[in-house]
C-alpha positions as CSV (number, residue, x, y, z in Angstrom):
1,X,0.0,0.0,0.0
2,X,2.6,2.3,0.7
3,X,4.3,2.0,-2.2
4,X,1.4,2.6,-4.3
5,X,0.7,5.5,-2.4
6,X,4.2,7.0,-3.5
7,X,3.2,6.1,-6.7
8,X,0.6,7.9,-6.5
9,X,1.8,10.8,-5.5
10,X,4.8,11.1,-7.4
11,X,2.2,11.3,-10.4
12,X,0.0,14.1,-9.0
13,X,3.7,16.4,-8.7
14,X,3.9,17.0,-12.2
15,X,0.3,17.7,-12.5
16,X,0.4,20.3,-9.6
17,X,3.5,22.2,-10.9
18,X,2.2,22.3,-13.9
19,X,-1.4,24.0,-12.6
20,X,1.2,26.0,-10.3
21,X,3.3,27.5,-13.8
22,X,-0.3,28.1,-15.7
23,X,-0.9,30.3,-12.2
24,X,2.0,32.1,-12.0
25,X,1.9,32.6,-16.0
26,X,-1.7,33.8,-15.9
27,X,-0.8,36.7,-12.5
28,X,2.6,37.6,-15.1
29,X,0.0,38.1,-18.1
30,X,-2.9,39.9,-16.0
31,X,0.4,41.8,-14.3
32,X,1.7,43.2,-17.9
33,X,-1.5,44.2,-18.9
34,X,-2.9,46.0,-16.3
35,X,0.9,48.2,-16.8
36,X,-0.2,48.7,-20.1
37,X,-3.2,49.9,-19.4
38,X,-1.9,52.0,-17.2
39,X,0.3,53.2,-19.2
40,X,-1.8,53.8,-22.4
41,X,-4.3,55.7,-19.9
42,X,-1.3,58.4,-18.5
43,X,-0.7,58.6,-22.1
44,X,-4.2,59.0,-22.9
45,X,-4.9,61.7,-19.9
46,X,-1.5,63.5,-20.5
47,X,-2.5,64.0,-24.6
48,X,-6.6,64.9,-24.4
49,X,-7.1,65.5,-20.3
50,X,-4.2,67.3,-18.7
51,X,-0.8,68.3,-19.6
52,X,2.5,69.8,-17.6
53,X,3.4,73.2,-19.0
54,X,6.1,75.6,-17.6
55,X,5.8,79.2,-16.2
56,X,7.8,81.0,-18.4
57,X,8.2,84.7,-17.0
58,X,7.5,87.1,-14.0
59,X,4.0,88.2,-14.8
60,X,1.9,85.8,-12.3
61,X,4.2,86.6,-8.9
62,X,3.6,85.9,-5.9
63,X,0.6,83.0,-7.1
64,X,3.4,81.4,-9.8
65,X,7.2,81.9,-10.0
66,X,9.4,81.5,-13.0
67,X,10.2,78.2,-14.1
68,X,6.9,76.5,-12.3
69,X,5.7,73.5,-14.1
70,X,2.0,73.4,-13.5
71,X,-0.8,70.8,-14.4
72,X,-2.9,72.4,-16.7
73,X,-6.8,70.9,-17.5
74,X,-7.1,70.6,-21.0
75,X,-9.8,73.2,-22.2
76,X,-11.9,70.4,-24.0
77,X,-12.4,69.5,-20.0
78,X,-12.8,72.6,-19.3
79,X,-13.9,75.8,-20.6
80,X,-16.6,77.4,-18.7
81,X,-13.9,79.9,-17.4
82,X,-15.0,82.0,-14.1
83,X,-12.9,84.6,-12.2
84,X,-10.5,83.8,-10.5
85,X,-9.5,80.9,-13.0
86,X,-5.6,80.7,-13.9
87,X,-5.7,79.8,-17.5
88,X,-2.9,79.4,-20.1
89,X,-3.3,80.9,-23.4
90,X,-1.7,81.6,-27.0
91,X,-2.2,84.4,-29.7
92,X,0.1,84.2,-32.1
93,X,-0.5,87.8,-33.4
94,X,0.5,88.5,-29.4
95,X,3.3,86.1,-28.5
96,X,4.1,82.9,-30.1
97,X,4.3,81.3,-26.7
98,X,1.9,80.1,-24.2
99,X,1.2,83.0,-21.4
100,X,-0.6,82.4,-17.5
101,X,-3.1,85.0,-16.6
102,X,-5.9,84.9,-14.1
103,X,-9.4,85.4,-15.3
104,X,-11.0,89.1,-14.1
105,X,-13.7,89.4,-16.5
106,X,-16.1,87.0,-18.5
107,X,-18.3,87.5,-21.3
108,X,-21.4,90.8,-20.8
109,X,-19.3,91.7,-17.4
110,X,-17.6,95.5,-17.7
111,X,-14.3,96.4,-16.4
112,X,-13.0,99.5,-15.1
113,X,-9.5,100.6,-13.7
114,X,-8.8,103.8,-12.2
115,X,-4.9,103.9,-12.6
116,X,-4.8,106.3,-9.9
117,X,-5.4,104.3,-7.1
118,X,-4.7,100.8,-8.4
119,X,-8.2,99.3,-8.3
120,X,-9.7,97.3,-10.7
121,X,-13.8,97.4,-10.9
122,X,-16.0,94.8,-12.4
123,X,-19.5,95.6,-13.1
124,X,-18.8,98.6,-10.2
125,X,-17.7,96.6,-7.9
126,X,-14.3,97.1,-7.0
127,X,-12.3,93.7,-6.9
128,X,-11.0,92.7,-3.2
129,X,-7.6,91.1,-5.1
130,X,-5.4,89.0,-2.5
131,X,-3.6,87.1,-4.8
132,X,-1.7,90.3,-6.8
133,X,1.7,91.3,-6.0
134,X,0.9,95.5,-5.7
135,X,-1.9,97.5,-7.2
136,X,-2.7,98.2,-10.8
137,X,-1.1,101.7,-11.9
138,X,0.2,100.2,-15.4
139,X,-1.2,101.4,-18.4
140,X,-1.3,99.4,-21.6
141,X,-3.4,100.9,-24.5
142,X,-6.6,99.6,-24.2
143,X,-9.5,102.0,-23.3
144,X,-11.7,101.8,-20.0
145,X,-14.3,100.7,-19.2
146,X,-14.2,98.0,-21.4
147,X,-17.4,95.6,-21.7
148,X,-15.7,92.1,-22.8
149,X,-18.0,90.5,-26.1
150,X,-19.5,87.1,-26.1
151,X,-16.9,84.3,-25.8
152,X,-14.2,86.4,-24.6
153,X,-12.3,86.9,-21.2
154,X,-10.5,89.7,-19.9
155,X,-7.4,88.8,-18.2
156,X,-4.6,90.5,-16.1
157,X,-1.1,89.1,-14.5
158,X,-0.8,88.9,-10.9
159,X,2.2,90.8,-10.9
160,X,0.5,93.6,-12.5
161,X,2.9,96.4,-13.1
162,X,5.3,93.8,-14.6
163,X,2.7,92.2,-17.2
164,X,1.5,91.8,-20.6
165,X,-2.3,91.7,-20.7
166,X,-5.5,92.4,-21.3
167,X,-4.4,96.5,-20.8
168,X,-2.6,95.7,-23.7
169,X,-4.5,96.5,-27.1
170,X,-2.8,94.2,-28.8
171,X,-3.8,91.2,-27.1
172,X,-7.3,93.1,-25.2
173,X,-10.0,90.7,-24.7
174,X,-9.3,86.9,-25.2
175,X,-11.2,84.7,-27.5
176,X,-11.6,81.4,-25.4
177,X,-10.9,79.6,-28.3
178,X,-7.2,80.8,-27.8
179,X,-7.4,79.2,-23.8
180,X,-5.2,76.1,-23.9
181,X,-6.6,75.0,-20.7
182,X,-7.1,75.8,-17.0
183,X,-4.1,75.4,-14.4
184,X,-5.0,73.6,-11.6
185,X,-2.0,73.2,-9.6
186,X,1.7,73.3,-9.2
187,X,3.6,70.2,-9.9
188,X,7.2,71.9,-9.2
189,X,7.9,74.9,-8.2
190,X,10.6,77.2,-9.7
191,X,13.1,79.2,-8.2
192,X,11.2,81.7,-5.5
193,X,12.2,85.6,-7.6
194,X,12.5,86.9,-3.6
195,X,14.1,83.8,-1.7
196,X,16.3,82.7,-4.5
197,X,15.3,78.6,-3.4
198,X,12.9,76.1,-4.4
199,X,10.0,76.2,-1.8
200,X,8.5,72.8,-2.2
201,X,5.4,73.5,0.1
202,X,4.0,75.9,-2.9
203,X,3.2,72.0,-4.7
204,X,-0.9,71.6,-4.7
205,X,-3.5,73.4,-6.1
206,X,-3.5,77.1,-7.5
207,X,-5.8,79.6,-5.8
């Protein structure tokens, strides 16, 4: 008896390493492809969702420094732009590259700037603006008040008496259609213009 029972036995070992190998083969198989399906959606997200684009520039300081890399919602996610939103944007007939702004104004809203004192209005309100670096006394060409047309925003730098904007005629109000997408947060933060380091606690989302 005990000999047939080795017998026995020494059959069923092949059968169990080879249900062991079809195991292991079929984790390694459902192991690759859930990598590639990770990676294909990255891929995916990075080309039509969201993409990493760089702060090239002084203009948005203190929100964004120079040389931030920022994750920025593509605008085919979103495009109903409010104020407040930190959007990135191209006109060629402006710059050829990408520029940040923050949204002030949106389409049927007026804007109003009285130089003098630095305040910006919006439908007569005057803005309560904690996120710019000093008051508005730059002038750029365009002339106030300013009521911004259907599928437009107005837009203005944080830093804004060293930026390019929506003061400036040449650029004025901004076609949405021009709006590469929303910046949600930052994702590395460039060298600090005032500290002269790399404050890592600035990572996260964008107000």
């Amino acid at each position: 008896m005990a000999e047939n029972t080795e017998k026995m036995e020494s059959q069923n070992q092949p059968e169990e390493n080879q249900q062991e190998q079809k195991v292991e083969g079929r984790e390694a198989y459902e192991w690759v492809q859930a990598l590639v399906c990770s990676v294909l959606a990255v891929v995916v997200l990075f080309t039509f969702g969201a993409r990493l684009i760089g702060v090239d520039g002084h203009s948005m300081v203190p929100t964004l420094q120079n040389g931030d890399r920022m994750l920025v919602l593509n605008s085919m996610l979103y495009h109903d732009y409010k104020y407040g939103d930190v959007v990135v944007l191209r006109k060629d007939t402006f710059l050829n590259d990408p520029i940040v702004k923050r949204v002030i104004a949106t389409a049927g809203q007026t804007v109003d700037i009285d130089f003098d004192s630095g305040t910006v209005y919006v439908d007569g309100a005057a803005l309560q603006e904690d996120y710019i670096n000093e008051l508005t006394f730059l002038e750029e060409g365009t002339a106030f008040p300013l009521t911004v047309p259907e599928g437009h925003i107005f837009v203005m730098g944080d830093n804004r008496n060293h930026s390019s904007d929506s003061r400036d005629a040449s650029l004025g109000t901004v076609d949405t259609r021009y709006v590469i997408g929303r910046a949600v947060a930052v994702a590395f933060p460039g060298v600090d213009e005032t500290t002269k380091q790399r404050d890592f606690r600035r990572i996260g989302v964008i107000a």
